[in-house]
Structure formats: structure tokens, C-alpha cells
N, C-alpha and C positions, 0 to 999 in steps of 0.2 A: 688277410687271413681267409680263412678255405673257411665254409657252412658247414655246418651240420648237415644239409642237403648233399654237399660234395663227399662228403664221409657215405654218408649211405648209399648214396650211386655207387661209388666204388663196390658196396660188396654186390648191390644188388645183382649190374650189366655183369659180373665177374664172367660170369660160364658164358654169355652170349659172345662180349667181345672175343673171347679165347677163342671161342669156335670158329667167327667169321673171317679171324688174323690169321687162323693156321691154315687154312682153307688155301688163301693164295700167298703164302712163305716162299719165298725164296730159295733156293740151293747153294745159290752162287754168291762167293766170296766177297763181300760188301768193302765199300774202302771208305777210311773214314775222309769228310769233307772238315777244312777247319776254315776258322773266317775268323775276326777280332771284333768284339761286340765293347764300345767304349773303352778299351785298352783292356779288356780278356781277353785270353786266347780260347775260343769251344771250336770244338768236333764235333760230329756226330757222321752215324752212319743209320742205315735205316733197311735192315731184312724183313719187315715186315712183319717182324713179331709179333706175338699178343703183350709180351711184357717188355719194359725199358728198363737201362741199368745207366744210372746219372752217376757220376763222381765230379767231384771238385780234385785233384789232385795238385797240390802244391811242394814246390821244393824244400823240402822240410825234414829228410828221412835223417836217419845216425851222421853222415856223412859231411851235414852241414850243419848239425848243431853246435855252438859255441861252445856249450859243456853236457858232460853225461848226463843222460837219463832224458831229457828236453820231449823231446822225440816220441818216446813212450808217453811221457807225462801229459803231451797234447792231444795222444791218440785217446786217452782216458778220458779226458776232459768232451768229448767229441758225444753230442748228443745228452748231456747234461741242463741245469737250470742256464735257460737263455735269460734276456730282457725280457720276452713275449710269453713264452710258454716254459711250465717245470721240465723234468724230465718225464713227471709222468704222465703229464698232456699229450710229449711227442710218442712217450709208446702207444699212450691208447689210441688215436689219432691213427696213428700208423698200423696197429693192428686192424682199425675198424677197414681199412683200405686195403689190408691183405700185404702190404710192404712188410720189407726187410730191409733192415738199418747195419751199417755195420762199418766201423772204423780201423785200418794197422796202417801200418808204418813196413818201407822195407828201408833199403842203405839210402836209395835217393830220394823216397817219395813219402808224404803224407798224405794218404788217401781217405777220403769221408765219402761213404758210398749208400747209394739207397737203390734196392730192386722195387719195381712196381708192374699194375697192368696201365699199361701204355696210356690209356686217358687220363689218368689220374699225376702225369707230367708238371703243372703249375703248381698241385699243392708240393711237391716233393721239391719243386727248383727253389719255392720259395723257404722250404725248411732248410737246405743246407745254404744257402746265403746267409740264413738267419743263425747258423752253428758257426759258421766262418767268422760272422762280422759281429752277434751281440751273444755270445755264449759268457757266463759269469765266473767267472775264475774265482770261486768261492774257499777259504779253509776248512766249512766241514766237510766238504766235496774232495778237497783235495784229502785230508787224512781218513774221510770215512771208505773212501773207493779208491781212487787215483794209487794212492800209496799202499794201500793194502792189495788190491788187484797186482802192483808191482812186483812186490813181496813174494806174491805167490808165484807169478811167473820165472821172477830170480832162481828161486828155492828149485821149480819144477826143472827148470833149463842146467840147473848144477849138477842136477844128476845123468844129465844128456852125452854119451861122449861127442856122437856126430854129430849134434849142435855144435857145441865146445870146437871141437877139430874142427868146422867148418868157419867159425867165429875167427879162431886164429887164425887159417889161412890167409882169410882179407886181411888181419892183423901185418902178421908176416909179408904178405904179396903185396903194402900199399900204403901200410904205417898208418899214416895219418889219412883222414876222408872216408872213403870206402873200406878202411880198415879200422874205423870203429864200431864198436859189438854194436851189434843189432839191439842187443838189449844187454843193459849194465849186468856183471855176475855179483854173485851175492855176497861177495869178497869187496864190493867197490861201495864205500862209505859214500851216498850222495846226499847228504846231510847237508855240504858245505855249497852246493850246488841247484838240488831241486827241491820248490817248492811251489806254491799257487800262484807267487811274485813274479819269478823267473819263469813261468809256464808261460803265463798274460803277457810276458814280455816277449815270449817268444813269438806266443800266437799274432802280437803287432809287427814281429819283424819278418815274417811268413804271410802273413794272409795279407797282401795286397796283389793288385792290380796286376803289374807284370811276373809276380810268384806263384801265380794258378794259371789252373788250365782246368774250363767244364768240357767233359767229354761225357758223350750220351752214346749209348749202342741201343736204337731201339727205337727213335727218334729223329724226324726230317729236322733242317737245319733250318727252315722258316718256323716250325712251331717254338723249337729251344729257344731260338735267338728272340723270340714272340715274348718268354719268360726271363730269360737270363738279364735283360735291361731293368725293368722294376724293381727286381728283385735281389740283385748283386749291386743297385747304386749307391750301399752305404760300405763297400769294401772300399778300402782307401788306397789314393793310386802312389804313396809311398811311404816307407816307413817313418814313427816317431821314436822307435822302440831304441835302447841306450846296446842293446846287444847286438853285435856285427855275426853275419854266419860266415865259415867257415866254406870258403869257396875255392879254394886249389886246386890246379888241374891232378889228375888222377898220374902217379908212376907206377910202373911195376918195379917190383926190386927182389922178390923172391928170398930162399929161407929156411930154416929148421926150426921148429920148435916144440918140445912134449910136453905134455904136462896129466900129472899122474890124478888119476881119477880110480873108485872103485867101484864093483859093480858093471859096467858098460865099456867097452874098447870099440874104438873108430881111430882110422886112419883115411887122411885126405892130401890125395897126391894133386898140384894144380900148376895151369903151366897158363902163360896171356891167353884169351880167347877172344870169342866173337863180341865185340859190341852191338849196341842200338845205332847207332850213326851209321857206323860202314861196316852192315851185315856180312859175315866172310862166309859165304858157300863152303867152300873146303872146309870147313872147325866144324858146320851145322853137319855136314856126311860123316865127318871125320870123327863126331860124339855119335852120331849111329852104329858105326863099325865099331867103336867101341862098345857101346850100349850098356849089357848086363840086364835089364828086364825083358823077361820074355813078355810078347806077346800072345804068346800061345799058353794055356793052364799047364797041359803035360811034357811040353816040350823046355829043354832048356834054351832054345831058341837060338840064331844065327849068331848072334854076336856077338865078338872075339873076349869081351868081359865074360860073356852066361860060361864061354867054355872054360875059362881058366878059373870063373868060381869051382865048377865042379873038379876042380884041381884043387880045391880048398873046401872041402865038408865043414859045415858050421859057418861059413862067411859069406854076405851078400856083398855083390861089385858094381857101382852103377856108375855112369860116366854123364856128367849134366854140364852143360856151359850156361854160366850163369852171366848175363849179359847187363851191361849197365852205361848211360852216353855214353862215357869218354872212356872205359874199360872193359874187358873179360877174362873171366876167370873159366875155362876149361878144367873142372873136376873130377878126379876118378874119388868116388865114395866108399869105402869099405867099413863095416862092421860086422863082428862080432863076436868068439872066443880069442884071447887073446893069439896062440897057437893059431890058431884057422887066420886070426889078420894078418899075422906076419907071414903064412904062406901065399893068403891072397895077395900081398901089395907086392910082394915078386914075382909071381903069375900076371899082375895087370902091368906091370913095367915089362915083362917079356912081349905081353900080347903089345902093346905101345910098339917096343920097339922092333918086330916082325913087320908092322906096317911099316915102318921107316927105313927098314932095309928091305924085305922083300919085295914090299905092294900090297895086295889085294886084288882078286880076283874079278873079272867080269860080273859075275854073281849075286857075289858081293855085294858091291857097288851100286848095283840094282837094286838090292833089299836095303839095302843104306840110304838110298836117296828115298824109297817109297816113307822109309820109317821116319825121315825125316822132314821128310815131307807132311806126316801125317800127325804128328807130333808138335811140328809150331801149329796146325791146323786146330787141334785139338787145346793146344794149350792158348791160344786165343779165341777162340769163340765158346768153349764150353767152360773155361774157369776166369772169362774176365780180364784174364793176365791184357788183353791187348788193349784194353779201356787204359791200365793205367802206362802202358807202354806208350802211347800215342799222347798220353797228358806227360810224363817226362818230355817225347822229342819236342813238342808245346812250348814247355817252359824251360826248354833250355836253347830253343830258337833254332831247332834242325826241322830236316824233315821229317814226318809223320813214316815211321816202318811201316809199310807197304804189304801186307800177305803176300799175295799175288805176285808180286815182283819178285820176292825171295822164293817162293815156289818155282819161277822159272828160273834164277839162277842156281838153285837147287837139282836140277836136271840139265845143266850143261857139266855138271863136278863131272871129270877125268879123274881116272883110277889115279894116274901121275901126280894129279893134283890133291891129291888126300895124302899119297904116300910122302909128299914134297910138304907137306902141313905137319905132318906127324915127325919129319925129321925135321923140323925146323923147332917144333916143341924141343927135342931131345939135346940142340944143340943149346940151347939158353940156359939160363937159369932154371930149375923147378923150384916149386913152392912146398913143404912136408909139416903139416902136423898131426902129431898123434897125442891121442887123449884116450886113457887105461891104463894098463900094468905093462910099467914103462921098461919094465925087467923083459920083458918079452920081444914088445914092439919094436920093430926094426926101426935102424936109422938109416936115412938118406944113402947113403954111401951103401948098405948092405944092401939094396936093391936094385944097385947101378945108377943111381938119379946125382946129376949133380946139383949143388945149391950154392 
């Protein structure tokens, strides 16, 4: 356990360390280094920060839980009464240090994540060893927070359309694995299913040895590996737990399906995309020419989604590929009056298929690759995403995604090669659901897409 003395240092050096870490930072695109520390898998990388971002990420997301709800119920559970300390030791503890604690779940991962200023590394490695391995799967914990926090999330997410429409797509695109909800709807009785019992049980069939991966952004790979021994030696290196997960490789199968909601309409058109294993240049160009958000405040900006929103007043368009090991999902996003989605989601199937038959411009191509380029940039270093990207390719025994690498192949994408991607989306299967006033919303077939 960490002193009293280690707690006060933290706040004291706060502003000195900051100053001297920023002083000589880095610019340049850091890549993470992984090693096996007694059968973990850790990374880290190390720009030179003043603060570190440690996670534990274990394979544990919707995808591989054995029954609903698992997945959530262990993310609640996450920084709660351990063996060692309550819950509210680890807040105060962790406030006195100036950290942020913070626990989700996506389709594949369960992540337990702590931000700090960089020295303060050993108390923080040895707190999430200590949530992994001796956290107490208690019943008033579970009914007074776990299930109530649930509750509330259900109820918020119901009134969601493009939650909802996004939920089903993987539904539709994948059935089972990657096509289970992110998060149970409030329609789904888990009664028979989640409870403090089945959490504990899962948390033994998830938390060992070869199902995590510590990944640090912010930190050399001799200091972590310095901490991760001591402190992760009571994870056990396989399970005892009575529950099997759920581990099939991922299909695409593509699909229709609506479902009527009031209040909010969203429509989500999805066609295979890029994965995490074998990053595809052309899909990462190929969601930029599509795009839909400007970059610019007053502009509706180059991309063949911004224009055929403003072919649709009242509806926003955005084009995301959502990437996962062994699957992607390339999504066109739409919401918002019912009338305005159904003109937008034949406006984004036009703009779709212009790229497939005509091309795309020199131009183009050019602000597609910058935007995309800038875009994975962004979304790994300023929100984290690549902390837990790097502990999936970990624990599922690939290579660590690379920046750098996809940045250069990023800038060899040929016009040829986007427009030869975008017709190969149009000749497969597509994926469609719509969630709102289903009197309205178009079906597959009215927008030219086949399923």
C-alpha cells in the first residue's frame, strides 16, 4: 500500500512535474512497445508526458459474455468495496493524487482505466491489480448501485433512436458476438440472468492471465514492468469459474430491420469495413469522402455526406467505420425528422454510389487522405481510443495497430482504389436499420440498397 506521504507528494510536485514533462514532449507519433511480464501481456509507450493513462483491458466486452447484461454488471462493479480498501478509500486516495478513475465496456473489451501525473505510477498499478483480482462482489453493492445505475442507463438508451439503430445493425450484420447490444434494452427481463453471483463468476472467467493486457500511454516499459510483477501476482493464470465465454469467430451476414420508436428517428445504413488486424487503407479514405462533419464551423465542408445533407434540411449524415479484431462495420449515420431521414438516406446512397461508378477527383482524394489521416491521429492520442486498441490486438494474440504504419498506407490510397472499395460495398450485402416512425422511414429497397 502507498503512504500517506505518497498521497501528499502527488498533490504537492503537481505543477513542478507538469512544467519540467512539457518542457521537452515530444511531437512525434510514439508506438507502443509490448513484452509479457509472467504471462501478461503490457505495452506502453512513452511521449514524455507530464500525465500517464494505465488500463487493464480484458476480453470481456457484450460479445463474449455467456449471458446479457455480464458486461455492464462487471463495468459497475469496477472500483467498488475491494478486500484492502472501500470504495471510499479509493476515491479519496485517488482524489488526494489528482487521478481520474473510470470504468466501460465496448463489443470486445472491458476496460478499468486510471489517468494520473506520471510519478504517481505504482500507487495507481497497484489499485487496478487490486479491482481485477480482490474486488467483492457484494448484494448490497449489487442492488444499491450496479442495478440501479443499469436501470437508468436502459431507460436513457430507450429513448435513443441512433443508439437503438446502431445496436441493431451489429444485431443484424453478426447475430450472435459482435451483435449483442452493447447494453441490454429495457424490454429485456435479466432477472433470470444478472446478479452479484453471475457477475463474480464472470469476473473469474475474465480476469486471468492470458485475458488482459496492461497498456500505459505515458510510461517507459522498465518503470511498468518495475510495478506490474508485485502487483498483478495474485491474478490467476486460469480460470475456475463454471461459466464458458462466448468466443466465435465474427460473420457478416447483413439485413433489415425497423423498429418503431417515438420521439427520435435514426437510420443506419452499414456495409463490412475495416478491422483492427488487417487495417484497409481504402474503407479509412473511403469513410473520409464520405465524411458528413465539417471541419470548418461555416462551411458545410468537402465531403460528399455534408453535401447531400444539405439535400436534406433537418438531417445530419456522418459516415464512421467502426473497427473491431476480426470485423467492420462501415456506417452511414443518419438522424433526425422523420421526412428529412428518409430524404437523407437516399441522398447518402446516391453520394455512395457516384463514388462507385464515377470516382472521385484528384482533389478529393487529397482532403480524404489529410482527413483521414488526421482523424485516426486524433482519435488515438487525444481520447485514449489507441490505449484500448492496442490491449484488444494483446489479448487476442495480433499485432499491436501501428499509427505510423496506417498513416503511410494512408497516402499511397489511389483514386481507383476508393472508387474499387465503394463498389465492392454496393455489390454485397448492405446492412439497414431504422428506429422512429416507421410510417415514414424508408426501406432498403426504396433507396436502391440490397439486403
Amino acid at each position: 500500500m502507498i503512504g500517506r506521504s505518497a498521497l501528499t507528494r502527488g498533490a504537492k510536485l503537481a505543477q513542478r512535474r507538469a512544467y519540467a514533462a512539457v518542457a521537452g514532449a515530444s511531437t512525434e507519433t510514439a508506438s507502443f512497445d509490448a513484452t509479457d511480464i509472467n504471462g501478461i501481456k503490457v505495452a506502453s509507450r512513452d511521449p514524455r508526458s507530464p500525465t500517464t493513462r494505465l488500463a487493464v483491458v480484458a476480453k470481456a466486452g457484450t460479445r463474449y459474455q455467456p449471458l446479457p447484461g455480464l458486461a455492464v454488471g462487471l463495468e459497475e462493479f469496477a472500483f467498488k468495496n475491494t478486500d484492502k480498501r472501500s470504495a471510499l478509500r479509493i476515491t479519496r486516495e485517488s482524489e488526494l493524487l489528482g487521478g481520474q478513475l473510470k470504468a466501460y465496456h465496448t463489443r470486445e473489451a472491458l476496460v478499468v482505466e486510471a489517468a494520473f501525473l506520471r510519478d504517481d505510477l505504482p500507487y495507481f498499478t497497484e489499485l487496478l491489480g487490486e479491482v481485477i483480482s480482490k474486488t467483492r462482489y457484494t448484494t448490497h453493492e449489487y442492488h444499491e448501485d450496479v442495478e440501479r445505475v443499469l436501470q437508468l442507463k436502459q431507460n436513457k438508451l430507450s429513448h435513443d433512436a441512433l443508439t437503438q439503430a446502431i445496436d441493431t445493425a451489429h444485431s443484424v450484420a453478426f447475430h450472435k458476438g459482435l451483435g449483442s447490444s452493447i447494453y441490454p434494452s429495457s424490454s429485456t427481463s435479466l432477472g433470470p440472468y444478472l446478479n452479484e453471483n453471475s457477475v463474480a463468476a464472470f469476473a473469474s472467467a475474465v480476469y486471468t492471465r492470458p485475458n488482459i493486457a496492461i497498456v500505459a500511454d505515458g510510461a517507459t516499459q522498465d518503470s511498468l514492468s518495475k510495478w506490474v510483477e508485485p502487483f498483478f501476482r495474485d491474478v490467476p493464470i486460469s480460470s475456475e469459474s463454471p461459466l464458458q465465454l462466448f468466443t466465435e469467430a465474427s460473420k457478416y451476414y447483413g439485413g433489415e430491420q425497423r423498429t418503431s420508436l417515438s420521439g427520435s428517428n435514426a437510420v443506419v445504413i452499414a456495409f463490412p469495413g475495416s478491422n483492427l488486424s488487417a487495417d484497409k487503407a481504402d474503407v479509412a479514405v473511403l469513410t473520409a469522402v464520405l465524411g458528413g462533419d465539417s471541419s470548418i464551423k461555416w462551411s458545410p465542408g468537402f465531403s460528399l455526406l455534408g453535401k447531400a445533407a444539405a439535400e436534406a434540411p433537418g438531417a445530419t449524415i456522418v459516415a464512421k467505420n467502426l473497427a473491431y479484431t476480426d470485423a467492420g462495420l462501415l456506417t452511414i449515420q443518419i438522424t433526425g425528422s422523420a421526412l428529412a431521414v428518409r430524404k437523407a438516406a437516399g441522398e447518402a446512397t446516391k453520394a455512395l454510389k457516384s463514388v462507385a461508378e464515377a470516382g472521385i477527383s484528384k482533389e478529393l482524394l487529397t482532403k480524404a487522405i489529410a482527413k483521414a489521416k488526421f482523424d485516426l491521429l486524433s482519435t488515438n492520442e487525444l481520447t485514449g481510443a489507441g490505449t484500448t486498441a492496442a490491449g484488444n490486438s494483446l489479448i487476442h494474440g495480433g499485432k499491436i495497430f501501428q499509427v505510423t504504419e496506417a498513416l503511410k498506407s494512408y497516402e499511397a490510397v489511389t483514386a481507383d482504389q476508393v472508387k474499387a472499395a465503394a463498389k465492392s460495398l454496393l455489390d454485397g450485402k448492405a446492412t439497414v436499420a431504422s428506429a422512429g416512425d416507421l410510417f415514414v422511414l424508408p426501406y432498403a429497397e426504396e433507396i436502391g440498397l440490397k439486403v
